[in-house]
C-alpha positions, -999 to +999 in steps of 0.1 A: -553-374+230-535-341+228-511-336+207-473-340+215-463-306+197-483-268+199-502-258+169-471-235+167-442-258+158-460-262+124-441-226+114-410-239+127-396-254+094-408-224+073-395-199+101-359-221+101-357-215+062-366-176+063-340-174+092-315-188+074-317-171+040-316-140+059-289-152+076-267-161+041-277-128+026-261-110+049-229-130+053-230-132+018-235-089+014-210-085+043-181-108+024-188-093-007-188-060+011-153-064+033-135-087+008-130-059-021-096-047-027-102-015-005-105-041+026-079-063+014-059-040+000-041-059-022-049-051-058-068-016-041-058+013-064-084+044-059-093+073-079-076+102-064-087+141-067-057+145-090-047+125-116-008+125-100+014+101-124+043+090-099+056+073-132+058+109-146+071+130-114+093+098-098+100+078-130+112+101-157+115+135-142+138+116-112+116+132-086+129+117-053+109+106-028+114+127-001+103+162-020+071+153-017+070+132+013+089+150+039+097+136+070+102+098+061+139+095+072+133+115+103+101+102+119+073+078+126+050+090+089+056+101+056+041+133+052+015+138+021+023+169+000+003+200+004-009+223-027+023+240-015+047+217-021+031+210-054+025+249-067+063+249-058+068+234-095+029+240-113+032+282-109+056+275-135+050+240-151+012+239-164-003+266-142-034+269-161-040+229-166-076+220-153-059+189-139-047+213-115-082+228-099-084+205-065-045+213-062-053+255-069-079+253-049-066+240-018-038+264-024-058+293-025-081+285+005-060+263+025-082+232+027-064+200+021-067+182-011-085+151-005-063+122-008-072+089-007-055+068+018-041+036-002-016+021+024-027+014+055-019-008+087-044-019+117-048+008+145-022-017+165+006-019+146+032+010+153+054+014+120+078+044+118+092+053+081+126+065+096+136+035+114+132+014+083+146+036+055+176+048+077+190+011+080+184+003+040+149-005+037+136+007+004+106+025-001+100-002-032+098-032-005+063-025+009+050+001-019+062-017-050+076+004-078+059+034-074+081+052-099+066+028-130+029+036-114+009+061-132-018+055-103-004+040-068-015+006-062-013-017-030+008-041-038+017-058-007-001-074+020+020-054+048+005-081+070+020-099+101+038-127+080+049-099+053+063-085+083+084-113+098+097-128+062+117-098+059+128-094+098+138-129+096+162-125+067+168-089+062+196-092+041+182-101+015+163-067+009+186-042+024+202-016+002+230+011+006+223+041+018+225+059-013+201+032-030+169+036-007+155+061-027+162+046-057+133+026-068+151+006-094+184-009-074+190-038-061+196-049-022+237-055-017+234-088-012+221-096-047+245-065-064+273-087-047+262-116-063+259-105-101+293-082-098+310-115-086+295-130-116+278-161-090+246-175-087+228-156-056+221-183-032+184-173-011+188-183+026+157-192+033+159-207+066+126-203+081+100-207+049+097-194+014+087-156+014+052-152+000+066-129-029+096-131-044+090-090-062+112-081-037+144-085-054+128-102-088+108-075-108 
């Protein structure tokens, strides 16, 4: 009587059990691969070419924002600095610091200093700077306080649902005009609160924002 099964379904388990631990390593090496900070982004705070300190430049020397990063109130990007705009200060301040080399470099040959990239959106998502820092947003709402940062870190998800907490109660994060820049004020609505001495009252009408470093840091 022949058998019910070939010869060849005697490999089956063994070939099952190779297929499937070569199957977990690489989920497991593509997780542990896409799931670090610099995928997330959260938490992701590179080594960059030059040791900038925005706590130094932003924080104590009052640097403001849009020295360095032209072009945020009038269009879609904020511009990072060339050699140029640093040199502007450092043929002065520290020319001959070897912290300086990438920066003197690029100066004197007119390649770009390699930055890395720390905040970044999906291909998809159309974001422009001016739109949102012209009506009050500050540059502290999606980057954090960059001014206490002696190296930038992603602090914010800038996901979809980061998005819509703040479109669907703005008020609660908009600043005056003269505040954007500044990296330590507070949005009107809560100045309003403490110079009336009362308790600010969150609307929360839709859900709880994920993060509450918006106004509280």
């Amino acid at each position: 009587m022949s058998s019910l099964f070939p010869k060849s379904a005697n490999r089956l388990p063994l070939q099952i059990v190779i297929y499937l631990v070569v199957l977990g390593g690489i989920a497991t090496a593509g997780v542990t691969y896409y799931m670090t900070p610099k995928y997330t982004r959260v938490g992701y705070a590179p080594v960059q070419p030059v040791p900038f300190s925005h706590n130094l430049h932003a924080g104590q020397l009052g640097l403001d924002c849009r020295y360095c990063h032209t072009g945020v109130d009038k269009g879609r990007t904020s511009v990072v600095p060339t050699a140029q705009t640093c040199m502007n200060c450092h043929n002065q301040v520290k020319p001959d610091s070897p912290l300086l080399a990438v920066v003197k470099q690029s100066y004197e040959t007119g390649d770009p200093v390699p930055w890395v990239k720390v905040h970044e959106v999906p291909d998809f998502v159309f974001f422009n700077h001016s739109a949102h820092v012209n009506r009050g947003v500050s540059c502290v709402e999606c980057h954090g306080k960059v001014n206490t940062m002696d190296v930038v870190t992603h602090e914010q998800p800038l996901s979809m649902s980061f998005c819509l907490e703040c479109h669907r109660n703005p008020a609660t994060r908009v600043r005056a005009p003269q505040d954007v820049y500044n990296l330590d004020s507070l949005p009107i609505a809560a100045q309003a609160g403490t110079a009336a001495g009362e308790k600010f009252v969150h609307d929360w009408k839709i859900k709880p924002p994920q993060s509450c470093t918006g106004c509280h840091r």
